[in-house]
N, C-alpha and C positions, 0 to 999 in steps of 0.2 A: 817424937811426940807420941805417945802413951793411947792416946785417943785415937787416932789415923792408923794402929796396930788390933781395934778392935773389930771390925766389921772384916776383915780379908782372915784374923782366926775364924772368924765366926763361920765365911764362907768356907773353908781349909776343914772345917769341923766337917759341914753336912757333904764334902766330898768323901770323908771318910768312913761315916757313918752311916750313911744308906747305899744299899747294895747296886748292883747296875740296874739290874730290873725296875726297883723300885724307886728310881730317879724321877722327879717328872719337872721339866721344864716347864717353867710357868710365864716364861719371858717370850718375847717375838719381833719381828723387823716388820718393816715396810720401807719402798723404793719402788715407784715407780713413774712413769710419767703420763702428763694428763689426758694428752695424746694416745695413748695404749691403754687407758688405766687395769686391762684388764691382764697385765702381763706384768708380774712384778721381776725384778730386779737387784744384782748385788752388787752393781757400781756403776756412777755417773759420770761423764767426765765432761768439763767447757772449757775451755781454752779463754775464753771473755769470762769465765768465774761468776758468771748471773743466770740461774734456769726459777731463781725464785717463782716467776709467773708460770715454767710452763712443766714444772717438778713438781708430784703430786704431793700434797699437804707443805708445799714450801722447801722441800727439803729430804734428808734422810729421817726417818724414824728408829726409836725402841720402844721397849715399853715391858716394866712388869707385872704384878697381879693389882700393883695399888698407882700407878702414877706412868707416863707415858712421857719423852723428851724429844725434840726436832731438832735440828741443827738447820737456819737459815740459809741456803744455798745464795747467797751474794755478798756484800760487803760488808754484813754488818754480823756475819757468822757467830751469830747468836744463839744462846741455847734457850729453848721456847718448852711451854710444860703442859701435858692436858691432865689434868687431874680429877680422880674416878671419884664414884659415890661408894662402892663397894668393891671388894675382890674380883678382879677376872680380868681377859685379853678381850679387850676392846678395837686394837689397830685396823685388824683386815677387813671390820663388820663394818667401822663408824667411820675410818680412814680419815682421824682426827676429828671430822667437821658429822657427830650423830643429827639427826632430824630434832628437833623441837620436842616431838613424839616421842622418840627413842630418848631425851635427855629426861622429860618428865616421868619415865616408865623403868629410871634409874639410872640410865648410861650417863659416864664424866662428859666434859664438854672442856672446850676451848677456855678456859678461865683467864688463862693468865695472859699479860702483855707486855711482851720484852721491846717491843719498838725499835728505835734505833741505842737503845741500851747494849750491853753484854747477856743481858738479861738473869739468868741465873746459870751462875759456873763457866760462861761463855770466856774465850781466849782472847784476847789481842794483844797487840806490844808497846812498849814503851821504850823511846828515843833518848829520854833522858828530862824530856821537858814536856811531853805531848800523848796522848795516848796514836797509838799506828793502826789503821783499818791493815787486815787480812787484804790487802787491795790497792793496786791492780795485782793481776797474778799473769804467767805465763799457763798455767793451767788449774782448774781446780777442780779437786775429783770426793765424790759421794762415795762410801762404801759400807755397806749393811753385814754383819754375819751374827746367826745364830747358831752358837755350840751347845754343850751336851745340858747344862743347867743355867746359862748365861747367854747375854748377847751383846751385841758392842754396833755402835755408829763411829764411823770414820768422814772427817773432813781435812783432807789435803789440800794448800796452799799453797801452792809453786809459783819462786821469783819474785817473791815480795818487798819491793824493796824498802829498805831497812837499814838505814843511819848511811853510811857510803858504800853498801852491798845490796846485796838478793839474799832471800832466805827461803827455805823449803819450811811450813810448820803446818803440823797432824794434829790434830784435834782427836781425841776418842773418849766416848761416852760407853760405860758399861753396865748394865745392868746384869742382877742375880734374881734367882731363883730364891724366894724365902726371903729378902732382905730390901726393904723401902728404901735404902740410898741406893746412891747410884755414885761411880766414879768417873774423876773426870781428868785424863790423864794431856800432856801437851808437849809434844818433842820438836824440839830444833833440830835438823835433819842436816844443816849443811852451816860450814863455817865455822866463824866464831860462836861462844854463848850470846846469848839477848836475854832482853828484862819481859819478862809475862805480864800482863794486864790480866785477871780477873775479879767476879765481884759478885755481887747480886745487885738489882736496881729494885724501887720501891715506890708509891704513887702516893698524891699527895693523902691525906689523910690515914696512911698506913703505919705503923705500931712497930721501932723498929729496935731491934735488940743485938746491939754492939759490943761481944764478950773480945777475949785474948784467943781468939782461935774458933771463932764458932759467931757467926750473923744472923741473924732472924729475922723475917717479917711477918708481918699481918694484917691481911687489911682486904680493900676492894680495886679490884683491876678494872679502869676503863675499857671492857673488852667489848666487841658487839656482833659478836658470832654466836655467844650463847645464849639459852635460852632466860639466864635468870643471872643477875649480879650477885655472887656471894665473898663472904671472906675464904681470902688464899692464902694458906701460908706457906713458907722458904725458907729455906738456909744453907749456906755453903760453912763447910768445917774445913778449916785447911791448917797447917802447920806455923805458925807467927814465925820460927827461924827461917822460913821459905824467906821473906817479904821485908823490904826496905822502908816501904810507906805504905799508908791507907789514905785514902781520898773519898771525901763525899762531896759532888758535883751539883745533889740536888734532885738528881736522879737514879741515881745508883750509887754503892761506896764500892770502891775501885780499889784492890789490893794488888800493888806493884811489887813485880818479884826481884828476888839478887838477879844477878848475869848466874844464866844456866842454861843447861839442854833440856833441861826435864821439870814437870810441875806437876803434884796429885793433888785437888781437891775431891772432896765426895759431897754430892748436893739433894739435897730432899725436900718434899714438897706434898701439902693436905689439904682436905676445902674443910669447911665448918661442916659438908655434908657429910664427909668419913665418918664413919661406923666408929672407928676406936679414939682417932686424934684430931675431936672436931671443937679443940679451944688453941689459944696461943699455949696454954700453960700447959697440956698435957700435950702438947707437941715440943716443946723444949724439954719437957722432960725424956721424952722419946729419945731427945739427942745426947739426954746428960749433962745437962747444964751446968748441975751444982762442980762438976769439973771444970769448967774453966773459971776466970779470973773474970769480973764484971769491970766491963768498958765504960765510958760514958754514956 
């Protein structure tokens, strides 16, 4: 697919183009726990696969100059979004959750709410009839790293079982330097192939836009961490030849994959407060629209 080849030239470009000196990462991690908060960290591990309450911001973090992701450290290994009002590294100041203060005086905030959803981009599997929590596990481990202009979140799943097996499945999240998506990659590590579960979910009253390769929403997240309710918008763009079926439950539209080892979407995300993409319409345009095929 044609589209899914344009963001990784794009990145391949500004590797080549700017010198080493003049690189500057603009991306960043967060990992640590609530316990220490003041000692961060590049990997988590539980054997019970839940530190959700006691794993700072829920989880592993990333984040770029426009939009921040978590990965929920428990069952429901969800990908969660904070999204900014302006450019810049928010994680290590606001550590997800800015003051009331800080969110009036410009900082993003907690908008969004992935629940017991997948929420946006998020993994899980599919049996054939059912979607599979990431759960129980033999172990499951957080991993943060940030390289020279990019950084990536890791969630390992160990021993999941999975139709008459166990299965090993990595979850990673990557974000760039210069570029508002973000990718979201998902390997089976052990065995046979499996069917991937992802999707984006959507709340009632939200605006939602079902192309041939490219989902959208918009609308209002019943969140209540933030300072102020606004419109969120999403989208996951993935490949239609990945994917055997789409599902809408009601709360999310759920796209189930072939049998495989591997799955890439790339996921993005603006409030109505963004500086550049603070309508539905000039956020779809952002992603390129008029290139896919309109859904129902």
């Amino acid at each position: 697919m044609k589209k899914l080849m344009i963001i990784p030239l794009i990145f391949a470009g500004l590797c080549c183009c700017q010198s080493e000196s003049k690189i500057v990462n603009t991306t960043d991690i967060s990992l640590f726990m609530k316990a220490d908060s003041s000692t961060y960290l590049s990997e988590i591990s539980s054997e019970s696969g839940d530190l959700f309450q006691t794993i700072g911001h829920h989880g592993p973090a990333v984040e770029n100059e426009w939009v921040g992701f978590r990965f929920y450290f428990d069952k429901k290994a969800a990908i969660d979004v904070y999204n900014k009002t302006r450019p810049g590294l928010e994680l290590k100041k606001g550590r997800w959750y800015p003051t009331v203060e800080q969110q009036k005086n410009g900082w993003g905030a907690d908008y969004y709410k992935a629940a017991m959803t997948v929420g946006l981009g998020g993994v899980r599997l599919w049996d054939g009839e059912k979607v599979v929590f990431l759960d129980p596990v033999t172990n499951r481990t957080a991993r943060v790293v940030k390289e020279r202009i990019s950084s990536y979140m890791e969630l390992l799943s160990e021993g999941v079982p999975y139709k008459d097996r166990t299965v090993d499945i990595l979850v990673r999240v990557t974000v760039y330097s210069g570029i508002r998506e973000a990718k979201v990659e998902a390997f089976a590590l052990t065995g046979e192939p499996v069917q991937f579960v992802t999707g984006i979910n959507y709340h009632d009253g939200s605006e939602v836009r079902n192309y041939d390769g490219l989902i959208a929403t918009w609308g209002v997240h019943p969140e209540d961490v933030a300072a102020e309710l606004i419109n969120i918008g999403a989208a996951i763009v993935y490949d239609p030849a990945d994917y055997t079926d789409k599902q809408d439950d009601g709360k999310q539209i759920l796209l189930i994959s072939k049998p495989g080892k591997q799955l890439t979407t790339w996921i993005s995300s603006v409030s109505e407060r963004d500086q550049e993409l603070n309508t539905l319409e000039k956020f779809l345009n952002s992603l390129n629209v008029d290139k896919y095929q309109k859904g129902k």
